[in-house]
ZAMARGU-4260 file (C-alpha; in steps of 0.2 Angstrom, whole numbers, plus 5000, padded with zeros to 4 digits):
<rodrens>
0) 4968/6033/4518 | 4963/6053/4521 | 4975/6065/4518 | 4968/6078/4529 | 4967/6074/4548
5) 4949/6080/4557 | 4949/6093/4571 | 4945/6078/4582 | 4960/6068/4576 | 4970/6084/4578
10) 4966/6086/4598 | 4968/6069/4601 | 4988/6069/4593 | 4987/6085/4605 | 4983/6076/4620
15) 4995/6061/4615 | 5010/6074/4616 | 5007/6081/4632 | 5003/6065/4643 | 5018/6058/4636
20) 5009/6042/4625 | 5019/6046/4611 | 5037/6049/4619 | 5045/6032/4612 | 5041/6038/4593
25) 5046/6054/4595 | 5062/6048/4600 | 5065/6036/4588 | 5060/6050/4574 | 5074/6063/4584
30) 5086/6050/4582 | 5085/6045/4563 | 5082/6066/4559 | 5100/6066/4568 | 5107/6051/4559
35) 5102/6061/4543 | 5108/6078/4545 | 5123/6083/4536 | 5133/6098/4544 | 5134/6110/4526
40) 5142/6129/4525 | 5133/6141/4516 | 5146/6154/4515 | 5158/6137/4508 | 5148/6128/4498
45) 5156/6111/4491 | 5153/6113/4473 | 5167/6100/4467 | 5162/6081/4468 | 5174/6067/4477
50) 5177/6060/4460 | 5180/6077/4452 | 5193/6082/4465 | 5202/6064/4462 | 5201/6066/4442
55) 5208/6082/4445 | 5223/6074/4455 | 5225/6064/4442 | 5228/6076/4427 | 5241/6085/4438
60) 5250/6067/4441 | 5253/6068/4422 | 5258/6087/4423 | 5271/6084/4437 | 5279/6073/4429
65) 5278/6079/4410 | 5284/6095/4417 | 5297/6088/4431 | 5306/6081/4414 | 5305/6094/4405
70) 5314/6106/4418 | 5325/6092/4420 | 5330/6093/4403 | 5329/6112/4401 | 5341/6117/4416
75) 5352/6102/4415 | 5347/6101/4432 | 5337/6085/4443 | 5321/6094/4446 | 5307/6083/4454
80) 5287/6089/4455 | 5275/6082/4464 | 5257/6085/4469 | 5253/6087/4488 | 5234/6091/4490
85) 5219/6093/4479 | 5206/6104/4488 | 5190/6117/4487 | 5193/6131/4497 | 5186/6149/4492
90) 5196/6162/4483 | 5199/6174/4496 | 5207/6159/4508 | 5219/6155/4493 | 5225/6175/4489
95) 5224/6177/4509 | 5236/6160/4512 | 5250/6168/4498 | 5267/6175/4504 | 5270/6193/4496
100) 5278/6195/4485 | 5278/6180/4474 | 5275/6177/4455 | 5254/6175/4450 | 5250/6174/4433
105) 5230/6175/4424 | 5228/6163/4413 | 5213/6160/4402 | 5209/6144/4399 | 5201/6143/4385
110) 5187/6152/4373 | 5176/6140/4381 | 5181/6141/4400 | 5186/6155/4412 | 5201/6164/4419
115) 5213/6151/4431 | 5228/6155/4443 | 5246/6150/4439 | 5256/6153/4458 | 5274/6150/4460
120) 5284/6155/4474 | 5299/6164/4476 | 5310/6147/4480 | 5304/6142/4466 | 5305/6156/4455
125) 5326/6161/4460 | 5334/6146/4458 | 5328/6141/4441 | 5334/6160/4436 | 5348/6156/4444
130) 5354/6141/4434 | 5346/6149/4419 | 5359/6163/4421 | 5374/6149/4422 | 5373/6148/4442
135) 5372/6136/4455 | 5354/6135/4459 | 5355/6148/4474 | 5341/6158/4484 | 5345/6174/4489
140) 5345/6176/4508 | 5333/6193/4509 | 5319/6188/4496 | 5313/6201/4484 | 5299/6206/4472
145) 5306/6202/4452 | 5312/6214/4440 | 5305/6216/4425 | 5318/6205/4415 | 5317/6193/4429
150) 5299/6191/4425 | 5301/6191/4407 | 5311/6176/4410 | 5298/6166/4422 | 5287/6173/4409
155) 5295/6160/4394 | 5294/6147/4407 | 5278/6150/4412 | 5272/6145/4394 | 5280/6129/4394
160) 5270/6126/4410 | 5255/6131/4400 | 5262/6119/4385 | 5263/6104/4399 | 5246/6107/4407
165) 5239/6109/4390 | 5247/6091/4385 | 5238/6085/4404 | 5220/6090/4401 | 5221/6083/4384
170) 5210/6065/4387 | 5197/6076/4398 | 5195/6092/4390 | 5204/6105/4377 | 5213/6119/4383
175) 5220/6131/4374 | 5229/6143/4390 | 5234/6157/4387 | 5243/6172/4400 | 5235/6187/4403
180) 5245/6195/4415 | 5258/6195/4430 | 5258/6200/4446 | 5270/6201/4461 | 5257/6205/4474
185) 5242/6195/4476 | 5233/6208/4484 | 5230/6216/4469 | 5222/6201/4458 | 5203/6205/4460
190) 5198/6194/4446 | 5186/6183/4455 | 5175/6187/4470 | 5182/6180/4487 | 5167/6170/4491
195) 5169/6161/4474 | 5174/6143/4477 | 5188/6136/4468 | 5198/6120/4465 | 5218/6122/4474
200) 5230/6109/4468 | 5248/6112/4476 | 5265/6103/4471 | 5279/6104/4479 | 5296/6107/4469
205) 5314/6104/4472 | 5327/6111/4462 | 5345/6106/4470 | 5340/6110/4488 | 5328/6121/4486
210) 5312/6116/4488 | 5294/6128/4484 | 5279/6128/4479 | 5267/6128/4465 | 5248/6132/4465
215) 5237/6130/4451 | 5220/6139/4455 | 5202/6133/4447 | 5188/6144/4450 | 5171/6134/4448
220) 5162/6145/4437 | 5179/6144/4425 | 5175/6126/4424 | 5157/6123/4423 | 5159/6120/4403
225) 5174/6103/4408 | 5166/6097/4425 | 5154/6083/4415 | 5171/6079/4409 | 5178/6076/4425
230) 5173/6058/4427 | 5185/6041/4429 | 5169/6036/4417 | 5173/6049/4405 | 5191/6047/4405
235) 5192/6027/4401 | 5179/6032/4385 | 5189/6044/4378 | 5206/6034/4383 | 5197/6018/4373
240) 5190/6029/4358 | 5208/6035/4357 | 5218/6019/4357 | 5202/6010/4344 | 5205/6025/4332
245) 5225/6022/4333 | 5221/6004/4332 | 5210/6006/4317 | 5222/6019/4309 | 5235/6007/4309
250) 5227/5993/4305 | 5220/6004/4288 | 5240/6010/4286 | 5244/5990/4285 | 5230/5987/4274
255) 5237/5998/4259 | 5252/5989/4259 | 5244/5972/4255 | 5244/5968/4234 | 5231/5958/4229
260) 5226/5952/4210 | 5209/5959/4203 | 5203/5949/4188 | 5190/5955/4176 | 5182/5941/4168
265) 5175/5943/4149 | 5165/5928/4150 | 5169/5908/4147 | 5167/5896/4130 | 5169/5878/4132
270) 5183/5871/4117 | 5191/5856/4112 | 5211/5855/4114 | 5210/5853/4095 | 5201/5871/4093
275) 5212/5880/4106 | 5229/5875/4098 | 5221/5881/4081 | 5216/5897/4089 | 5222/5914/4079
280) 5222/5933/4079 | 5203/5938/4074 | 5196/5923/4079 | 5178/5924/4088 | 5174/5914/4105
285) 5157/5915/4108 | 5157/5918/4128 | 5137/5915/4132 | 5137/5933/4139 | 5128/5949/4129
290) 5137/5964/4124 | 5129/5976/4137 | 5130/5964/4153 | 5141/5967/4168 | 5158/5959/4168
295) 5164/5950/4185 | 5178/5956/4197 | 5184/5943/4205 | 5199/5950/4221 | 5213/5934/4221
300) 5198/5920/4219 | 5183/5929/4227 | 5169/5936/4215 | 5165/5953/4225 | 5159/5967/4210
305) 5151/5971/4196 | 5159/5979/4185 | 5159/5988/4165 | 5173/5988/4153 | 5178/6005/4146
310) 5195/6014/4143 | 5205/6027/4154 | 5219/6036/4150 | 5220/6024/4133 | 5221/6007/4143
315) 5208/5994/4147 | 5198/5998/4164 | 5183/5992/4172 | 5171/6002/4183 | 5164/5996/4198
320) 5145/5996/4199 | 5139/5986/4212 | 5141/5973/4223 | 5141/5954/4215 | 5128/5943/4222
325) 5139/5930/4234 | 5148/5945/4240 | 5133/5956/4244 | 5126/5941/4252 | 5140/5938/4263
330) 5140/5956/4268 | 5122/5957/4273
</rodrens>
C-alpha cells in the first residue's frame, strides 16, 4: 500500500469531485465529522470531570449536614443546610453573580493547595448574629454592610465552618484551611483572574424563616495537587484502608488482653515411680540435652521458639532466638 498518491491518482480524485462520482462518500464522511463534533468554549474550558463534580457533591453532603448540626447545636436553633448545585463556571461569573455587600472570606487551603472562597450572604449572616446576641432570629428590613464587631463575630463562625469542611475532605484529601481575609465587597477580591475556572458549590440555609445562601469557591489551579483524589475509586480505597486499619487495631487491642501460658522446657528423663518418690534436693536427672543447647518454648501446648536460659532482674528468663522447627514450618 503507498502512502503517497501519484500526480496521475491526484487528477483523477480531482476529476471524481467535480463530475460528482464521489458525492455519496462525501456525504456519508460529512455526516460522521458531524456526529463527531463536540461544541467546546475556549474562553470556558471544562476543566472539572463529571465524576469530579459529583465527588465534590458528595463531600459537601457531609459538610451540610455535619455543620447543619453543629449550628443547630450552637444557636439552640433548628438550622437545616443543604446543597443545591455543583457547577464550573469562571471566576469573574461567580464575583459578577454576588449581591453587594455580603460577607467573602479567602481562605487558603492548604500549604499544598491554593487560595478558595468562603461566601455567605446577608440572610444568612443577620439572623445567626441575631440569635447569637439573644434575639429572635430577625433580618433587618434595609440590609447593610457589617461593622467591624459584627464581622468579628461571623469571623468565630467562619472557623468552625472551616473546622466542618476540614472534618469533609478528610477521606479525599487534607486540608488544613486557614482565613486570610474578609471582605464586604466582592468587587474588590482580585485574587484570581476572571477567566480562571472554578468549581461553585451553593447551599441553601434556613435559620427560623430565613432562608440564604452559602457559596464555597474552588478555583482549579488551587486544586490541581487533590484532583487525582477526586475519584469514587479513590474514595472506597481509602474508606477500606481506614475501616481494615480500625479493624486491625482493634483486633491487636483484643489480642493483649488474651493470657496464655509459656512453658520453657529443661529437657525430659525417663524414671521409674520408685526413683521419682525417692527424689531429693541435689539430686541430678540426666535430661539427654547438652549444657549449651537451646531450650524449647512451648505457647499453652504449641512448641513455637527457641529459646536460652539466663537471668534478669535476679529471676529465671529465657530469650527468644528463633523460630522452632514445627512452628517455622507452619509459618512458611
Amino acid at each position: 500500500m503507498k502512502d503517497v498518491l501519484s500526480q496521475s491518482e491526484i487528477d483523477s480524485l480531482v476529476s471524481a469531485l467535480d463530475t460528482g462520482e464521489i458525492e455519496s462518500g462525501e456525504q456519508e464522511l460529512s455526516l460522521e465529522a458531524e456526529q463527531e463534533v463536540k461544541k467546546y468554549d475556549f474562553r470556558r474550558p471544562s476543566k472539572f470531570s463529571k465524576e469530579q463534580i459529583r465527588t465534590l457533591q458528595i463531600i459537601h453532603d457531609n459538610f451540610a449536614r455535619s455543620f447543619g448540626n453543629y449550628l443547630s447545636a450552637y444557636l439552640r436553633n433548628v438550622v437545616q443546610i443543604k446543597v443545591v448545585s455543583v457547577s464550573q463556571v469562571s471566576y469573574g461569573e461567580f464575583i459578577n453573580s454576588l449581591p453587594v455587600p455580603t460577607l467573602m472570606a479567602v481562605l487558603n487551603l492548604s500549604p499544598n493547595l491554593g487560595t478558595a472562597v468562603l461566601e455567605s450572604n446577608l440572610q444568612f449572616v443577620f439572623p445567626m448574629i441575631d440569635l447569637l446576641c439573644g434575639g429572635t432570629g430577625q433580618v433587618p428590613s434595609n440590609l447593610r454592610e457589617l461593622t467591624e464587631i459584627e464581622q468579628t463575630v461571623m469571623q468565630r463562625v467562619y472557623y468552625k465552618v472551616l473546622d466542618n469542611l476540614k472534618y469533609a475532605w478528610e477521606d479525599f484529601y487534607e486540608l488544613e484551611p486557614t482565613i486570610d481575609t474578609l471582605e464586604t465587597n466582592p468587587q474588590y477580591n482580585q485574587a484570581l483572574s476572571s477567566n480562571e475556572t472554578v468549581a461553585l458549590i451553593t447551599l441553601s440555609t434556613n435559620i427560623g424563616d430565613s432562608q440564604g445562601f452559602i457559596n464555597m469557591c474552588y478555583p482549579f489551579i488551587s486544586l490541581e495537587s487533590a484532583i487525582p483524589h477526586l475519584s469514587a475509586q479513590h474514595w472506597f480505597k481509602n474508606v477500606s484502608s481506614k475501616e481494615q486499619g480500625e479493624e486491625k487495631g482493634h483486633l491487636t487491642s483484643r489480642l493483649k488482653e488474651v493470657e496464655v501460658t509459656l512453658s520453657a522446657v529443661l529437657g525430659e528423663a525417663v524414671i521409674s515411680v520408685d526413683e521419682f518418690v525417692e527424689l531429693q534436693v541435689g539430686d541430678v536427672l540426666p535430661l539427654g540435652r547438652k549444657v549449651d543447647s537451646q531450650l524449647d518454648l512451648y505457647v499453652g501446648n504449641k512448641l513455637k521458639f527457641k529459646v536460652q536460659p539466663g537471668t534478669l532482674n535476679k529471676k529465671n528468663s529465657v530469650q527468644i532466638t528463633s523460630w522452632a522447627e514445627e512452628a517455622e514450618d507452619n509459618h512458611g
